[in-house]
C-alpha positions as a printed NumPy array, in Angstrom:
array([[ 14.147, -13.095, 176.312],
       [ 14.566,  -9.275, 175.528],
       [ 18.099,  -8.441, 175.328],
       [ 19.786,  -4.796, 175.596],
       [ 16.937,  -3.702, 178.087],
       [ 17.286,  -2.376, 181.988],
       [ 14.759,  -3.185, 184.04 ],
       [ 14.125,  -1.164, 187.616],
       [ 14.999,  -3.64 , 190.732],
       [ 13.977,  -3.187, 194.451],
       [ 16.922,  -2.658, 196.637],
       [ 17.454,  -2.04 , 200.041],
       [ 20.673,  -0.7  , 201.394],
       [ 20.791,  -0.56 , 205.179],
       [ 23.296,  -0.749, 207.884],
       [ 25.135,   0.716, 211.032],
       [ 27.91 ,   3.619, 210.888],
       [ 29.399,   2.934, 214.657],
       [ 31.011,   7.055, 215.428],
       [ 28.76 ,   8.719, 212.449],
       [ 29.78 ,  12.354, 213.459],
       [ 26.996,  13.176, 211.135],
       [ 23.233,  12.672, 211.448],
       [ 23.022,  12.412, 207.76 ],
       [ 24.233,   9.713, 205.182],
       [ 23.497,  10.997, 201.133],
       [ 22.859,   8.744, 198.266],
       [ 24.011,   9.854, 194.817],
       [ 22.647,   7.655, 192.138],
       [ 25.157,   6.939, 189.021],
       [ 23.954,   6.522, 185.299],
       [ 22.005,   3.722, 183.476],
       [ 24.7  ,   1.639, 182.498],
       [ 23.11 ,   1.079, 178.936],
       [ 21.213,   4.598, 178.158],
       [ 23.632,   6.832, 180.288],
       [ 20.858,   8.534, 181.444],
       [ 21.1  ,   9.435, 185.28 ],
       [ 18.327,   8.94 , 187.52 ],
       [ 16.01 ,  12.235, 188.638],
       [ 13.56 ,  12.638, 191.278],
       [ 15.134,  10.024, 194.131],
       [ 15.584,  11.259, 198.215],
       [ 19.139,  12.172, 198.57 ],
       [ 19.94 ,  12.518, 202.328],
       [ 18.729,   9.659, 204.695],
       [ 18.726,  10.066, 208.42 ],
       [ 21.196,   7.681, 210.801],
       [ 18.926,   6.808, 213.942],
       [ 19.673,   7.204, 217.68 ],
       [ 21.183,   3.521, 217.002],
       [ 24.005,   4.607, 214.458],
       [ 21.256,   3.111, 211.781],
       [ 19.906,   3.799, 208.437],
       [ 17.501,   2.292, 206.031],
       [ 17.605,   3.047, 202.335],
       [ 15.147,   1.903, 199.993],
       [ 16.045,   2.324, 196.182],
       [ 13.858,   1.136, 192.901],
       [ 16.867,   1.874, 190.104],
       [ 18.491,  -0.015, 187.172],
       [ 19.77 ,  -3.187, 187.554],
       [ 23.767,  -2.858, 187.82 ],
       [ 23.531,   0.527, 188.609],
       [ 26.255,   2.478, 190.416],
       [ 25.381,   4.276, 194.101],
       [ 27.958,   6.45 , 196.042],
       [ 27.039,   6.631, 200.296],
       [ 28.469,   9.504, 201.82 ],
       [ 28.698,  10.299, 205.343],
       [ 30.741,  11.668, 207.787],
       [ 30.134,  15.315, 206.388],
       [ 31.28 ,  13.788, 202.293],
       [ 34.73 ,  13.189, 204.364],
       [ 33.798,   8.93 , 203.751],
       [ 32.52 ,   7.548, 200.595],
       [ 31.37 ,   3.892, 199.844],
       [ 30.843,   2.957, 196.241],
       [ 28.48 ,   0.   , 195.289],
       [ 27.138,  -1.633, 191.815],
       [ 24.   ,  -3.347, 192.36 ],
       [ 23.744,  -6.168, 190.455],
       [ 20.759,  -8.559, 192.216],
       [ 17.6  ,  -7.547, 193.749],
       [ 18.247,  -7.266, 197.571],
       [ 19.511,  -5.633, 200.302],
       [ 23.177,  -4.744, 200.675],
       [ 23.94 ,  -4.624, 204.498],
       [ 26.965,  -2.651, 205.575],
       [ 28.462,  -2.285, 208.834],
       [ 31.585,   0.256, 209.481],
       [ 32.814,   2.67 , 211.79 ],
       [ 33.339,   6.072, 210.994],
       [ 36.579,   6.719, 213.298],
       [ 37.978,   3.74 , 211.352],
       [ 36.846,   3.374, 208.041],
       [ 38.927,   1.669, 205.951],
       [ 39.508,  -1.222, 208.534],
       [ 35.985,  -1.614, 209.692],
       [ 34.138,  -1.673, 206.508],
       [ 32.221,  -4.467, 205.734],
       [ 29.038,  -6.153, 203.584],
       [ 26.599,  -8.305, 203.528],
       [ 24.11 ,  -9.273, 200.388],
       [ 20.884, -11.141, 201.109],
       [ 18.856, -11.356, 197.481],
       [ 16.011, -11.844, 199.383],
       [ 13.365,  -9.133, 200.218]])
């Protein structure tokens, strides 16, 4: 057993923004939580589909830190991924705080 070691996970986050008024949802990718080094060379902007979708796949630290923004950066959800997985999140962007909500499957 190695201790004091990160080791990259698969991740998917994925959902449905109901009202996106934006096309666009951005990822922004927080630092290694033991090295403090941020992450470089990862796709920042992700389409939402003609079905108020998007699809997000991410190969980072475990118990890293992710900010979604959409809405035009007026909306911001902050997760820590902890598990290998996908993080599902339904909300709707006329509503946000009420209408937020998750789903974690550690199964992919």
């Amino acid at each position: 057993m190695t201790f004091g070691c990160s080791q990259k996970q698969n991740y998917i986050v994925k959902g449905t923004i109901l009202n996106p008024n934006d096309s666009i949802i951005s990822i922004s990718i927080g630092a290694d939580l033991l090295t403090g080094q941020y992450p470089s060379n990862y796709k920042t902007e992700y389409e939402i589909d003609e079905n108020a979708s998007f699809r997000i796949p991410l190969i980072v630290e475990s118990q890293n830190k992710i900010s979604l923004f959409y809405n035009k950066f007026r909306e911001r959800i902050d997760l820590i991924l902890l598990e290998k997985g996908e993080v599902i999140i339904s909300v709707d962007g006329n509503n946000h705080v009420e209408t937020l909500k998750f789903a974690v499957s550690t199964a992919i």
